[in-house]
N, C-alpha and C positions, 0 to 999 in steps of 0.2 A: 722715934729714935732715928738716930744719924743712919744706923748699917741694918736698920729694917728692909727688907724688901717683900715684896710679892710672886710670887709666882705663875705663869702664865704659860700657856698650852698655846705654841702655833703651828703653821706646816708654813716652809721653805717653800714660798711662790711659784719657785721654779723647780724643782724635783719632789712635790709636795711631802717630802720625808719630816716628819710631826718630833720638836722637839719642846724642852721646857725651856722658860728662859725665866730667870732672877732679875724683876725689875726693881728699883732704887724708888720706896714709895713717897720718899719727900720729893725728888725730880719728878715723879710724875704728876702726886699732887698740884706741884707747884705751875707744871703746862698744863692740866688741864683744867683748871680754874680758870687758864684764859682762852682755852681752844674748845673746849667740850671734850676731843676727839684726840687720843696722844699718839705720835708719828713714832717707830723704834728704828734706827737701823743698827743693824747685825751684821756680823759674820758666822755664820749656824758652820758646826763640825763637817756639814755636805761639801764645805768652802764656798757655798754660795752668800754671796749680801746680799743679804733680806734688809728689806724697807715696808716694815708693818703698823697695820693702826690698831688700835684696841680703843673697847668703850671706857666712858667712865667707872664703868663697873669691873675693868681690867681682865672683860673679854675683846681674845682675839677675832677681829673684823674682816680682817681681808691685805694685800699687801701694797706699799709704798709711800715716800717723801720720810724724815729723818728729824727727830727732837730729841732722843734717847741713844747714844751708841755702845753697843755691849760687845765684848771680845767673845770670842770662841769658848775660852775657859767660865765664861759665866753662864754657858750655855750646855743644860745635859741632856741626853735621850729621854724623850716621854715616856710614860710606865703604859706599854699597851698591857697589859696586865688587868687593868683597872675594868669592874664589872658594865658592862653597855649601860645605856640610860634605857628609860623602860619604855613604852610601845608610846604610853600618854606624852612624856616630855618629847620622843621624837619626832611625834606626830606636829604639836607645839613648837618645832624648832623650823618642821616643814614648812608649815603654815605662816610665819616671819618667815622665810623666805622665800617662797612664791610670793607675799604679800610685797617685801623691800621690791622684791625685783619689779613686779608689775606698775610697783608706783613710780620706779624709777624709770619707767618704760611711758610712764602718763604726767612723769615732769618732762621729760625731753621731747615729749610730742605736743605740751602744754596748748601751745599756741595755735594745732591743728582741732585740737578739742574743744578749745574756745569758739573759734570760726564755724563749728556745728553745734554749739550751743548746748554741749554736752558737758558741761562743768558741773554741774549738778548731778548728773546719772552719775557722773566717774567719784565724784564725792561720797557716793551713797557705794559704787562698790569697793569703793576703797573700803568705805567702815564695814562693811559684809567680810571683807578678805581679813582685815584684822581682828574682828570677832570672829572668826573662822565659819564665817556663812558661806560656803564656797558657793554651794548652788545659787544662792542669792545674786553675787559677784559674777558668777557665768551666765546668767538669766540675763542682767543689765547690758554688759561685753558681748551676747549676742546678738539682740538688740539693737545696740549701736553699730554692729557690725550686719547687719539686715540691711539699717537707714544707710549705709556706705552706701551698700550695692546698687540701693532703690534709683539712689542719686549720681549713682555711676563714677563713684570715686573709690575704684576698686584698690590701689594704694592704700586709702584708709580703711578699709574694709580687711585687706591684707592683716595689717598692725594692731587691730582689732583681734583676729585670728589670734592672732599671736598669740597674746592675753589667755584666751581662752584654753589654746593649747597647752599652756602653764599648770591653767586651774582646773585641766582635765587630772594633773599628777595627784590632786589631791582624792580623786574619786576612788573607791573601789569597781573592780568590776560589776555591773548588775545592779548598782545604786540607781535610788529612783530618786527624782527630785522633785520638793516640793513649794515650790517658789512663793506662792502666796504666805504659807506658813513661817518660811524663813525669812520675810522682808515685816511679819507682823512683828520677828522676834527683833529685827534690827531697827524698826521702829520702838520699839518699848524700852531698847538699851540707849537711843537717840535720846527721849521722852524720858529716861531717869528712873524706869522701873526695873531694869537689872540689878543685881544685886552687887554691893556696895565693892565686894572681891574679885569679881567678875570685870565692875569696873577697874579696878584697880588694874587689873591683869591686862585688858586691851591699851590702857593709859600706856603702861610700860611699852608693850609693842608697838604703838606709836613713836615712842621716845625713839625706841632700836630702829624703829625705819628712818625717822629722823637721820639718825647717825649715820646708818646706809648711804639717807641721800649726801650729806659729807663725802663718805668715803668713795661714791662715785662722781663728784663732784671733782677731790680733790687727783682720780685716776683721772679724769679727762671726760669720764663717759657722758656728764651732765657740764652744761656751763651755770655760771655763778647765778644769769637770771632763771634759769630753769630753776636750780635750788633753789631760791629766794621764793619763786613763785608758789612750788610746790608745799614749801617748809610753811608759809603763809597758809595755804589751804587745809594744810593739817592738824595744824594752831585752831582753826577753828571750830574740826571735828571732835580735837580732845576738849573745847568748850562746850560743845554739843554734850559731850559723851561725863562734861561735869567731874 
């Protein structure tokens, strides 16, 4: 229908105040058939212009650049009212995004990973971080950041850290880690013995990081070849992962 629209939850970039916005679902359809990734700008009730991206699944991303422009009156307060998500999905939302951010952290340093011959580890803790193998993914990220040291490329060793300080958020206190057990399970989900839903579920958070890597793409954070490169690399995990 002509005056369909959808509805979508963002936050005001700039004073993060969470409002709904009424999107127009055939203009959106119709740019993301050709972009993946749809651009809004607004004016939100804060009187700030927002410039946000949302996925094809007409979740909010993160904010800026313009395909969709909505007045103030199309825009109303979000219902903080509405019950939390529960421990499982948040935990789930954590996990995509420690995973976006790291990988977006190991497409912009592509070509430094390459040069140590680490394309292969970082591939393997990528799929760890999106199956939510953290231990796995921190196990590999030390590792690589050991061979920094050894080699005396304390920079790379640094941005290694990094990484790992990320994947420290996902720990509890007092958690033990069992690294052989966890890299047996991310081989078997490699090798096509996970089960069919499971696959299904990392597929997706694949896709979400994809779009990530867009949306920091299109901020500036990553250049064109970086995404290209990385998006490339990813492609052939979710081959692997079948």
């Amino acid at each position: 229908m002509a005056d369909e629209t959808k509805r979508i939850e963002m936050q005001c970039p700039r004073c993060q105040n969470a409002y709904n916005i009424d999107v127009p679902v055939r203009d959106f359809e119709a740019v993301k058939e050709k972009k993946g990734i749809v651009t809004i700008s607004l004016v939100a009730p804060c009187g700030h212009a927002c410039q946000i991206f949302v996925d094809p699944r007409f979740k909010y991303r993160g904010g800026q650049a313009a395909d969709i422009v909505l007045g103030a009156s199309e825009v109303s307060v979000a219902d903080t009212s509405k019950p939390a998500t529960n421990a499982e999905e948040d935990n789930a939302d954590m996990v995509l995004r420690i995973a976006s951010d790291i990988i977006t952290m190991d497409a912009r340093d592509h070509a430094w990973i390459k040069s140590m011959g680490a394309e292969e580890k970082v591939d393997i803790a990528e799929l760890a971080l999106v199956t939510g193998d953290k231990d796995a993914a921190k196990g590999i990220f030390v590792d690589l950041a050991e061979f920094a040291s050894s080699i005396d490329d304390e920079e790379f060793a640094a941005a290694i850290d990094e990484r790992v300080s990320k994947i420290d958020l996902l720990f509890r206190p007092g958690e033990s880690i069992d690294y052989a057990a966890v890299l047996d399970e991310v081989e078997q989900a490699v090798c096509g013995d996970a089960a069919n839903r499971e696959k299904i579920k990392h597929l997706e958070r694949l896709d979400a990081v994809i779009i990530d890597l867009a949306v920091a793409n299109a901020k500036g954070d990553i250049t064109n070849k970086d995404l290209e490169y990385k998006k490339e690399r990813l492609l052939r995990i979710k081959e692997r992962l079948g």
